[in-house]
C-alpha positions in Angstrom: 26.0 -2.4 3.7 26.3 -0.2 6.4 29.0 2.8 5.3 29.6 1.1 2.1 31.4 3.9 -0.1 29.6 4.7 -3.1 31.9 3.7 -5.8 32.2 0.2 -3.8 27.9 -0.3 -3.5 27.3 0.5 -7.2 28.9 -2.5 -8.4 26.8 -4.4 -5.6 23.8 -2.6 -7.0 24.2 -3.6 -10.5 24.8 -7.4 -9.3 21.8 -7.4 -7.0 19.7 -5.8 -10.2 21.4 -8.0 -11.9 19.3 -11.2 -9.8 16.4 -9.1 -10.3 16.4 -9.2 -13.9 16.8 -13.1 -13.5 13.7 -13.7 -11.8 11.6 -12.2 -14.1 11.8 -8.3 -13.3 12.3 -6.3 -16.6 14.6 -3.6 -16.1 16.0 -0.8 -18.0 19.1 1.2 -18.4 17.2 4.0 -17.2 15.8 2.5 -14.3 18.9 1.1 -13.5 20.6 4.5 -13.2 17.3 5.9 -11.5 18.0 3.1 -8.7 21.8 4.0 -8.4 20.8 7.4 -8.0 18.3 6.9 -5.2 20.4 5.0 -2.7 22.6 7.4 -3.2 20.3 10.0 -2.3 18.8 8.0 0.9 22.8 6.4 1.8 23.9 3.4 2.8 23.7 3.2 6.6 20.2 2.0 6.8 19.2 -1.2 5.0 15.4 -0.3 4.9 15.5 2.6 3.0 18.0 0.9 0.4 15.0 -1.3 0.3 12.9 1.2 -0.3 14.9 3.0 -2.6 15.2 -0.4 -4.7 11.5 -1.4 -5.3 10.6 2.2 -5.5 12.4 2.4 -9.0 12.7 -1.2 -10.5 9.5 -2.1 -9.3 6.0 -1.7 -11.4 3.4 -4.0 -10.1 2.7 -5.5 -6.8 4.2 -8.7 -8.1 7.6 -6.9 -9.0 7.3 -5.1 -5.6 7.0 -8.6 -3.9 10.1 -9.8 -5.8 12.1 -6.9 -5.3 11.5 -7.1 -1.2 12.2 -10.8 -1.0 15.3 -10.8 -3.6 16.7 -8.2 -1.3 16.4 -9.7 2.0 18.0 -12.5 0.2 20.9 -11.0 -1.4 22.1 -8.6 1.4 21.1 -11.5 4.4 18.8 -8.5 6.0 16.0 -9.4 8.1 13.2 -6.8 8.4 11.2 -8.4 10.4 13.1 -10.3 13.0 13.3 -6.3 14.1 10.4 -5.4 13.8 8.8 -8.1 15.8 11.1 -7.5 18.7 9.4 -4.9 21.1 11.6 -1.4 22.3 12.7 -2.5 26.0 14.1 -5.8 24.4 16.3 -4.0 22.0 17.3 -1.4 24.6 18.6 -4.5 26.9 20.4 -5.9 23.6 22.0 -2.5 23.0 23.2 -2.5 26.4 24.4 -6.0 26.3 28.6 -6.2 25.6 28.7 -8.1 22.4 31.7 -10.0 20.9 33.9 -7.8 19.3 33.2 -4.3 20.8 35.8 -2.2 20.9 38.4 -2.9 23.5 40.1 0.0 25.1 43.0 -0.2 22.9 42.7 1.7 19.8 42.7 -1.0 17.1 41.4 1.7 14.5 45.2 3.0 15.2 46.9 -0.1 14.8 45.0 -1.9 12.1 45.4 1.7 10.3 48.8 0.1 9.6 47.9 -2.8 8.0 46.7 -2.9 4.4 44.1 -4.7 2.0 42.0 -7.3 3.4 44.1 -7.6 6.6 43.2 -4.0 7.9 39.6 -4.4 7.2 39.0 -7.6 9.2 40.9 -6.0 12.3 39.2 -2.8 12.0 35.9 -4.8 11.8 34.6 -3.1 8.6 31.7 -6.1 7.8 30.8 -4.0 5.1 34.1 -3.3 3.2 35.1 -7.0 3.9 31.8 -7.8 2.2 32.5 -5.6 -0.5 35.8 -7.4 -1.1 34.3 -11.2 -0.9 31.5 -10.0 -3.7 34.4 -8.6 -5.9 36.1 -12.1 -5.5 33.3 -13.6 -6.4 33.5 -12.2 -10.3 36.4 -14.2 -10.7 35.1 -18.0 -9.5 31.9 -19.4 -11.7 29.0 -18.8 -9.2 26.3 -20.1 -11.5 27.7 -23.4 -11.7 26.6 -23.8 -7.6 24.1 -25.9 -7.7 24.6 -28.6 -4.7 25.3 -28.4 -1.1 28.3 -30.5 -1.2 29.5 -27.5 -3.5 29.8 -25.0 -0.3 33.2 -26.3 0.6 34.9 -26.0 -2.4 33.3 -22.6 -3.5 34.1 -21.1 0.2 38.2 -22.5 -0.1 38.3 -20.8 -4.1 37.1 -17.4 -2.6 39.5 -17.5 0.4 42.1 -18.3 -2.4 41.3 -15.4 -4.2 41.0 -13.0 -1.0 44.2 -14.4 0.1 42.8 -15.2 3.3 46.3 -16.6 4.2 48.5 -13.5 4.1 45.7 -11.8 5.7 45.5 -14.2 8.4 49.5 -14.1 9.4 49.0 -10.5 9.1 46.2 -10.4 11.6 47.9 -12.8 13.9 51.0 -11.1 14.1 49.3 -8.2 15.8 47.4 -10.8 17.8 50.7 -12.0 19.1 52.4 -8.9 19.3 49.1 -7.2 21.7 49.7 -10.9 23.4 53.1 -10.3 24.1 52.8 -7.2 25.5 50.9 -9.0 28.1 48.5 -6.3 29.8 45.0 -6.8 30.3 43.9 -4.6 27.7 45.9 -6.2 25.1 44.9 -9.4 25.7 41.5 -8.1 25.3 42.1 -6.5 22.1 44.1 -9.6 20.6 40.6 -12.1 21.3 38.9 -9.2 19.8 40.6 -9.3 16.8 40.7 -13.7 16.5 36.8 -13.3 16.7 36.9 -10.8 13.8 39.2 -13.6 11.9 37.0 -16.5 12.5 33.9 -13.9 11.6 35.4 -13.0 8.1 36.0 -16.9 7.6 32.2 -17.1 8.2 31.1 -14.3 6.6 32.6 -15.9 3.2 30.9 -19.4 4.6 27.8 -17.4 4.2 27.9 -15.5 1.3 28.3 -19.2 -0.4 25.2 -20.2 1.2 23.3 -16.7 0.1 24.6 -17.7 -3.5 23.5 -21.2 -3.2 19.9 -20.1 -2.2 19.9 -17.5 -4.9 21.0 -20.3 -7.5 18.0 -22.7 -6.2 15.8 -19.9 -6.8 16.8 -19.0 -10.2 16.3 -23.0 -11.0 13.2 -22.9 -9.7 12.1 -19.6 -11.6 13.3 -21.4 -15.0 11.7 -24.4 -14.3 8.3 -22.7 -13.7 8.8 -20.4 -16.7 9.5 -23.5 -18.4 6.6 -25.3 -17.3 4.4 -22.3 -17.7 5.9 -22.2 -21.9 5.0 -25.6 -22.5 1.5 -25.3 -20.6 -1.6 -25.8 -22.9 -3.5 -22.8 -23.0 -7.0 -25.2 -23.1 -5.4 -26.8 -19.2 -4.2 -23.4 -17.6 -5.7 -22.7 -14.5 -6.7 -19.1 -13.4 -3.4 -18.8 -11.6 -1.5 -20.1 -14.8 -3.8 -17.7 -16.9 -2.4 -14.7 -15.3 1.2 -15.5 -14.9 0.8 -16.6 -18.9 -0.2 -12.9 -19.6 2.7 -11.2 -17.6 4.9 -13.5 -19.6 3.1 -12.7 -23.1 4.2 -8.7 -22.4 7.6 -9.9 -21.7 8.2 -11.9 -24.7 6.7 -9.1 -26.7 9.0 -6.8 -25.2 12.0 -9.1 -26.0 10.8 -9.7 -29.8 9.9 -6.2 -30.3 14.1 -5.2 -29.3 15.3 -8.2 -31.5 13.0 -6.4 -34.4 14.1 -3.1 -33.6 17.9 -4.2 -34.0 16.9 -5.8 -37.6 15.5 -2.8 -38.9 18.7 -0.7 -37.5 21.2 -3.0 -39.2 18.6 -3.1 -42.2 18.7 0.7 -42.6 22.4 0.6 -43.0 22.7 -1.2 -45.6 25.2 -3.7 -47.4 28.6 -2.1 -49.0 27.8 -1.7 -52.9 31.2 -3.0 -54.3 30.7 -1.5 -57.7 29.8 1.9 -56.7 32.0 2.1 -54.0 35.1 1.6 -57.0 33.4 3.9 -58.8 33.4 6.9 -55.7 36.8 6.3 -55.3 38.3 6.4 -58.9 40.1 9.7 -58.2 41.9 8.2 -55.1 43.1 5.2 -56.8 40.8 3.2 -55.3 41.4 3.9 -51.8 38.1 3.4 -50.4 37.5 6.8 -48.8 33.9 7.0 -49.9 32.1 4.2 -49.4 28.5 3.6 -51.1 26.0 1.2 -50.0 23.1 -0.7 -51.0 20.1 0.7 -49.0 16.4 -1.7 -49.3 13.8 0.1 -48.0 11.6 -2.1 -46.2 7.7 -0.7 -45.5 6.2 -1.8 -42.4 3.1 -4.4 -43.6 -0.2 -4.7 -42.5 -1.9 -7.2 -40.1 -5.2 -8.8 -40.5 -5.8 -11.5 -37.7 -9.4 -13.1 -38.5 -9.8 -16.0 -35.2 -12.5 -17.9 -34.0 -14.1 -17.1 -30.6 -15.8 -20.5 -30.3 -15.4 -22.4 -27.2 -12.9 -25.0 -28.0 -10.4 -21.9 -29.2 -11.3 -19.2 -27.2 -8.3 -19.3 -24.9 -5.6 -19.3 -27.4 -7.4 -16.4 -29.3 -7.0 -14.5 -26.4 -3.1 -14.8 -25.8 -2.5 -14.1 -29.5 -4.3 -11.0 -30.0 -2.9 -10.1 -26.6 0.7 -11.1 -28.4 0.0 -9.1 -31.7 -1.5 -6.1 -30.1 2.0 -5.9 -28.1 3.2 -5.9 -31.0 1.3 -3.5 -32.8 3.6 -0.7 -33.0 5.7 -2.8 -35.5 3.2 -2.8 -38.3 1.7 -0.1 -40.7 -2.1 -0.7 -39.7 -3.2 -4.0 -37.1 -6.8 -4.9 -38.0 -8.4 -8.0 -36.3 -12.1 -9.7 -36.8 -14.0 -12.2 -34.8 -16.0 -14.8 -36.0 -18.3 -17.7 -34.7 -20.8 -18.1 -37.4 -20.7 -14.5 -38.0 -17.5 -12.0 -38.7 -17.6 -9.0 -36.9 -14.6 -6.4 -36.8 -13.5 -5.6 -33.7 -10.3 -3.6 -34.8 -12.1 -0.2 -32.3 -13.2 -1.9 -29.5 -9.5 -2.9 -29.3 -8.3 0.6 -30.1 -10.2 2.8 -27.7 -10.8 0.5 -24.7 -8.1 -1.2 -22.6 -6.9 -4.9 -23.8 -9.1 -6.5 -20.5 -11.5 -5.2 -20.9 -12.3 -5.3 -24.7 -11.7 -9.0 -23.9 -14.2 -8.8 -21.7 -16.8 -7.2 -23.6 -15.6 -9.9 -26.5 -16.0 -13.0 -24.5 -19.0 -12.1 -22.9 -21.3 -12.2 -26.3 -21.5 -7.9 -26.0 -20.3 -7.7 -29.8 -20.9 -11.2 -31.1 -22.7 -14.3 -30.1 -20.0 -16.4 -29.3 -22.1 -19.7 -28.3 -23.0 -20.9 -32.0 -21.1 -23.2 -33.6 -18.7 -22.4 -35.8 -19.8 -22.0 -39.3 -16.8 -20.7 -41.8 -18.6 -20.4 -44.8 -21.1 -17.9 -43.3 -18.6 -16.1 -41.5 -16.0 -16.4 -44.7 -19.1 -14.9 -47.0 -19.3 -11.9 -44.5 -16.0 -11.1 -44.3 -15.5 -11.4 -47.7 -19.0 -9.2 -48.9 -18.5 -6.8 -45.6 -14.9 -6.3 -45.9 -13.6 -6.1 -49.2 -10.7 -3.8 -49.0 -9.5 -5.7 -45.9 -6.8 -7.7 -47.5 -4.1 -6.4 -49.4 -0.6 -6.9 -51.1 0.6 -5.6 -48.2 -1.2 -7.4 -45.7 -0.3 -10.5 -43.9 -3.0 -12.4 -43.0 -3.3 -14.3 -39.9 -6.3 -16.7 -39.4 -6.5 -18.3 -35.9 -8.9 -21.3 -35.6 -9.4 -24.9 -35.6 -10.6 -26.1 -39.2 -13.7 -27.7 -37.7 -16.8 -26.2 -40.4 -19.7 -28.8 -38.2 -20.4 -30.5 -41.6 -21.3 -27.3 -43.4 -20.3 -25.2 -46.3 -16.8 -24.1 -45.9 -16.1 -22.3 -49.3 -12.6 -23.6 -50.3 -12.8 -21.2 -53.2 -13.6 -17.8 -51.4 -10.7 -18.8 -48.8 -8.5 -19.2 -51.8 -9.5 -16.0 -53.0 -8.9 -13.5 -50.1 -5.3 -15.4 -48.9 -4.3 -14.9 -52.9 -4.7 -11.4 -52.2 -2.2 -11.3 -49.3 1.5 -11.0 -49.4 1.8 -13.6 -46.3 -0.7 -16.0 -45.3 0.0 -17.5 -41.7 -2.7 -20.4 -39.8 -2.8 -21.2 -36.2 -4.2 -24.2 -34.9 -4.7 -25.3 -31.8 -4.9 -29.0 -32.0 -2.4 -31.6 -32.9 -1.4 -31.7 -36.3 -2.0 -35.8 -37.0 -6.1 -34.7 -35.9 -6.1 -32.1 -39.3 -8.9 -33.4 -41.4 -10.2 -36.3 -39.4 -14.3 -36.0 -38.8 -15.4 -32.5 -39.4 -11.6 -30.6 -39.9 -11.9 -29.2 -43.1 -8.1 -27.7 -42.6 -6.4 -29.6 -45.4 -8.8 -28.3 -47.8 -7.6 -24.0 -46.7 -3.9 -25.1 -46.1 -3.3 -25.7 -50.1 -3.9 -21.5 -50.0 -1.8 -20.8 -47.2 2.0 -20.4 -46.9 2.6 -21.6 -43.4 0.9 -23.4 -41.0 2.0 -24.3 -37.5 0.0 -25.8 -34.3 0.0 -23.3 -31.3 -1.4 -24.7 -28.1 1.0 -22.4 -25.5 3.5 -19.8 -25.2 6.3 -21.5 -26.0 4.4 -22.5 -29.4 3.1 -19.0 -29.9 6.4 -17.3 -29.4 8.0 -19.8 -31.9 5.6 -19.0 -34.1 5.4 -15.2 -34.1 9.7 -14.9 -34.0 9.7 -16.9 -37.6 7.1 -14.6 -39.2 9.2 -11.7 -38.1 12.5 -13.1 -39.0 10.8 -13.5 -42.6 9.4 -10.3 -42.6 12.1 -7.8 -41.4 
């Protein structure tokens, strides 16, 4: 990294952001440009404060701080610590120490001046611009298809293909022979300082494979735990799994909330009207200069999420109201209500307090008592007697909750009477779908009134579930 010229290290930077934005790190345009502006600002020639430059602007949280830091040190090979653990009289006596590939007395700056392309860089002993020069390689060979050890050979003899690491070594060793030739001892010194610089650039590319095999394991092993995280039941999840689940719940929001965003755009411009498009264009013989098109104004709806906050649910409750208050911003008005054996709204808790801790306040029995069992005929009477104008034609209704009534009442009819009033009528359900209607599930008797019903036991569920309803809706 060390001199690299600007032009060279941005497209580093955007490849190194790039890995960051694989493993999880969300990342903007702007902060991209924000990053590329601060190394700028602090240069090249020290890796530490490229570090620092780095997490300072893609980084958020501690977590994405952590990432950032070890991503780096991964990408560029730099070693912090080994540095810092090394005390000032032993780096003095390795300063001092003659190291392969010092300068020699004669001036190979002069001489490899001469040379062009790769060829000059490796007998100048520019490590950074020969790096710069294996990573732009690199954009031409599939890197993401290393996946196994016994792949390093093949992946290091494409890049020297590409590099032309032939031509550049004749070049190289025709100065070597020519300085050999010449036969003074300076010469000679200079010509085994310039074959350790060629069997350095042949390991340099060695280990750039092995920095991109490393980086591929880790990206396999990031999928694989996002995977396993997607497909965890919500009912299983550790607290460890529980926490990762709700950094991944804000980034699928994020994600669904741009593939919405792009809907509505394309929505707003409309399809080509044929027939008034002929009709604008009469005078110029139909040459369609003026083109007309069929506009569909689409009103954002409303969302009403009634869920149960009994035991055996509580957990997915949480990650879906954490899910549709991400995604709040995309509907007209989000109300939501929480019911046990009673229905309570809880639509202002959630507005003016922070997500956790409204939670909080929720699950610990401030606003309801959430250690009954579930009743839904009492808590469908009081939502239906205390909330009239709730529902709406332009609401879509989302009830969250497992069917099971505990062998009581659970008012077919007044279900069938508030989902009528709804333009879309959504249930979640946590449990399997062959266990609807056995013992006390009263679900088949509410599904005949509801337009869709799916089973969401974890994120990969949930996110299923919520990308339908929005394809549908916008």
């Amino acid at each position: 990294m060390t001199g690299s010229p600007p032009g060279d290290a941005a497209g580093v930077i955007y490849d190194f952001i790039d890995v960051v934005r694989l493993n999880g790190v969300a990342v903007s345009i702007s902060e991209t440009q924000d990053a590329l502006r601060a190394v700028s600002m602090v240069g090249f020639e020290q890796p530490e404060r490229v570090r620092a430059a780095l997490a300072a602007t893609l980084a958020k949280t501690p977590e994405d701080r952590a990432a950032v830091d070890h991503l780096f040190r991964l990408y560029f090979n730099y070693q912090a610590d080994e540095l810092i653990d090394q005390d000032e009289d032993d780096l003095a006596e390795e300063a001092a120490a003659p190291r392969p590939g010092d300068q020699p007395q004669v001036d190979l700056q002069q001489l490899a001046g001469n040379m062009g392309g790769l060829a000059g860089r490796i007998a100048m002993g520019d490590q950074a611009a020969v790096e710069m020069a294996i990573r732009a390689a690199a954009r031409d060979i599939p890197v993401e298809q290393l996946r196994h050890f016994w792949q390093e050979g093949f992946f290091t003899y494409r890049l020297l293909e590409i590099l032309d690491q032939e031509g550049a070594r004749d070049e190289v060793r025709e100065l070597i022979q020519e300085l050999e030739w010449n036969g003074g001892a300076a010469e000679r010194d200079a010509a085994e300082v310039l074959q350790q610089r060629l069997q350095a650039f042949e390991q340099q590319v060695r280990q750039f494979v092995r920095r991109q095999l490393r980086q591929q394991d880790l990206f396999a092993v990031q999928r694989f735990r996002r995977e396993s995280l997607r497909r965890t039941s919500f009912r299983k999840a550790s607290q460890e799994e529980l926490y990762l689940m709700r950094r991944e719940v804000e980034r699928m929001a994020r994600r669904l909330r741009t593939r919405v965003s792009l809907r509505r755009r394309r929505a707003r411009s409309g399809q080509l009207h044929l027939q008034e498009t002929v009709r604008a264009n009469l005078q110029t013989s139909l040459v369609p200069f003026r083109l007309r098109y069929r506009r569909k104004k689409k009103n954002r709806p409303e969302l009403v999420v009634w869920f149960d906050l009994s035991e055996s649910v509580r957990a997915v409750s949480e990650f879906t109201l954490m899910f549709v208050y991400a995604l709040q911003d995309l509907f007209q008005k989000v109300r939501s209500f929480g019911f046990v054996a009673d229905t309570v709204e809880l639509t202002d808790l959630f507005r003016f307090n922070d997500f956790d801790e409204a939670l909080r306040r929720v699950m610990a029995a401030d606003v309801i008592n959430v250690y009954r069992h579930s009743d839904y005929g009492e808590a469908l009477r009081q939502f239906w007697t205390k909330y009239p104008d709730a529902v709406r034609p332009q609401t879509i209704l989302i009830v969250l909750g497992d069917g099971r009534s505990n062998y009581q009442n659970h008012e077919p009819e007044l279900m069938r009477q508030i989902a009528r009033r709804a333009k879309h009528t959504l249930w979640m359900n946590p449990e399997p779908r062959n266990s609807w209607g056995l013992g006390d599930s009263v679900m088949h008797d509410y599904l005949r009134h509801f337009r869709e019903a799916a089973v969401v036991s974890n994120l990969r569920e949930l996110e299923k579930v919520v990308d339908q309803l929005a394809t549908r809706l916008w």
